[in-house]
N, C-alpha and C positions, 0 to 999 in steps of 0.2 A: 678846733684846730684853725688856726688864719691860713692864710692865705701863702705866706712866706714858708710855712713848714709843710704846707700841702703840696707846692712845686718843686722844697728841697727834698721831701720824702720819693716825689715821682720823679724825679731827677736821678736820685739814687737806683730806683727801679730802671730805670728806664736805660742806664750804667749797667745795671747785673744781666738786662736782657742782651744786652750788646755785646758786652764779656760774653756771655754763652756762646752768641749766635758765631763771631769771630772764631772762639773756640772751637764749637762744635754746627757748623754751616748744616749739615745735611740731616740735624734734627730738626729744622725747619724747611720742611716742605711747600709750604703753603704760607699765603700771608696771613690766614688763622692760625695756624699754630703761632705764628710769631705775637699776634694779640690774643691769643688763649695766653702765654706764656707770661704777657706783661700783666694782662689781668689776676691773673694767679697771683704773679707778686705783689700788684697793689693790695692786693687780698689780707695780706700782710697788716694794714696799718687801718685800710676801710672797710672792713668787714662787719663791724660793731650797727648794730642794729639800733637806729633813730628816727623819732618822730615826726611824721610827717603832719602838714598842715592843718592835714584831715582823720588826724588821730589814727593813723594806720602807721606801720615800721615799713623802714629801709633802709639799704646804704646808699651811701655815699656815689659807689663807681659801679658805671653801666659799661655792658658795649649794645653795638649800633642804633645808636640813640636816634630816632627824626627829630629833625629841627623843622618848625613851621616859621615861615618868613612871613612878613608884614601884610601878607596879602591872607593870608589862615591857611595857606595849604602846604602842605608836604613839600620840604625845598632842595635840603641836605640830612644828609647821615654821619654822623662820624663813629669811628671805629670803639673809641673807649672816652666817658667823658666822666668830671669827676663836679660833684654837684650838691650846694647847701641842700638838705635833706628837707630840711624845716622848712624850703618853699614848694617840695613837690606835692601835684595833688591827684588821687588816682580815684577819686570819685565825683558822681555826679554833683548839683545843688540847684536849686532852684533857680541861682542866682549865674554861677557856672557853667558850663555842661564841656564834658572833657572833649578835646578835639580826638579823630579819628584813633590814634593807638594807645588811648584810655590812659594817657601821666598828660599830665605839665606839670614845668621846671621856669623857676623863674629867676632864678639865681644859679646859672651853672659859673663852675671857676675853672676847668680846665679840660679841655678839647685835646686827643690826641689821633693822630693820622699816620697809619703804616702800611707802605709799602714793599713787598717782595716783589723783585723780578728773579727768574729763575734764568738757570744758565741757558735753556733751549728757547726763549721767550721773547718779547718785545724788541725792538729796535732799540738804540742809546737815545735816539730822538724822539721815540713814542713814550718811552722811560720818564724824560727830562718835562715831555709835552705831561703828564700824569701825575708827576710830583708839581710843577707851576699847577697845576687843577685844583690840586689837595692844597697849597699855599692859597691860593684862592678863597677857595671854599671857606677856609679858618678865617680869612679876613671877615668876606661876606657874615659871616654867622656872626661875628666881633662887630659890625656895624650892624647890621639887621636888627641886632638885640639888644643893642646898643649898652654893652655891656664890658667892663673888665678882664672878658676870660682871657689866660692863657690859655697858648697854645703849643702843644710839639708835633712837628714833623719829621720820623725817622722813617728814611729808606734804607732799607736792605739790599745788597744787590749779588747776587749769583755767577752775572754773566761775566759782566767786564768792571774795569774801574774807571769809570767814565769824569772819575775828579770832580765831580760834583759841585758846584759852590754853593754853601749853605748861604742861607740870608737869615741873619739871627735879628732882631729887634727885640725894644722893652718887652714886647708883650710874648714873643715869641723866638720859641726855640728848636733849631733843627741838626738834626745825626744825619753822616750820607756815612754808609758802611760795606767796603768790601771785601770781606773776609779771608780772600787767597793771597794777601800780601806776599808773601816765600814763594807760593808757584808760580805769582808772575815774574818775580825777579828770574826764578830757573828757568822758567821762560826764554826768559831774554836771553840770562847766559846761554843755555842751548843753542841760541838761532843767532847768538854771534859766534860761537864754536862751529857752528854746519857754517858757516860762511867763511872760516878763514881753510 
């Protein structure tokens, strides 16, 4: 699969998680449910079992992947990453020797980053201060590894709708979502009716 069908498959996914969550808000409790959920769905297209470098099988899509930065140590995580299968290696070699959480990946293609905030939870400013973190982070691992991947950043959000500005580029793509669109408007209505 290239590269152009792997981002419009998880694009699609990534649509049907949003669909739901808008839909149905209060089945997403947690911002694991929300990536158990998109994982499920990528499940859909990446689940077929492939060769890895070192003659063992695997797919495609991981979650909480470490990323080891240029220096060999433990840098970043991200949530769900989607990865040529043909370059992971999850055994030792003479020549080799696996860094601490026993894979390397040398070819990853797409990085994804999800946050929940819930409605009892963070500030709008620790919110905004955690999504720039997770924007961050996708760059840093896109230079570090000095590599092609895409990336997506979807936040979810609970509390309020803070109007979010996404910042979309070639390589990277981001969702700001908040689901109570109609109670905020009654909202409103309400608290201009108590005021007249």
């Amino acid at each position: 699969m290239n590269i152009e069908e792997i981002k419009r498959h998880t694009e699609e996914k990534i649509k049907q998680l949003i669909k739901e969550f808008k839909g149905n808000p209060e089945k997403f409790l947690t911002e694991e449910d929300a990536r158990s959920y998109l994982y499920h769905l990528l499940l859909d297209k990446f689940n077929a079992l492939e060769n890895t470098i070192d003659k063992t099988k695997s797919i495609p899509v991981h979650c909480e992947v470490r990323w080891y930065g240029n220096s060999g140590g433990l840098k970043f995580r991200s949530d769900i990453i989607i990865f040529d299968v043909s370059t992971l290696k999850t055994k030792n070699t003479v020549s080799f020797k696996l860094p601490s959480k026993g894979y390397a990946v040398s070819k990853p293609q797409v990085a994804i980053e999800i946050k929940l905030r819930r409605k009892a939870k963070k500030s709008d400013k620790v919110f905004r201060e955690d999504i720039e973190e997770d924007r961050k982070k996708l760059s840093q691992i896109r230079n570090d590894l000095n590599t092609d991947l895409y990336s997506y950043l979807i936040a979810f959000d609970k509390k309020d709708d803070i109007c979010f500005e996404i910042c979309n580029t070639e390589n990277h793509k981001e969702y700001y979502v908040y689901p109570y669109e109609n109670n905020r408007v009654l909202a409103e209505q309400s608290r201009i009716i108590e005021r007249v």
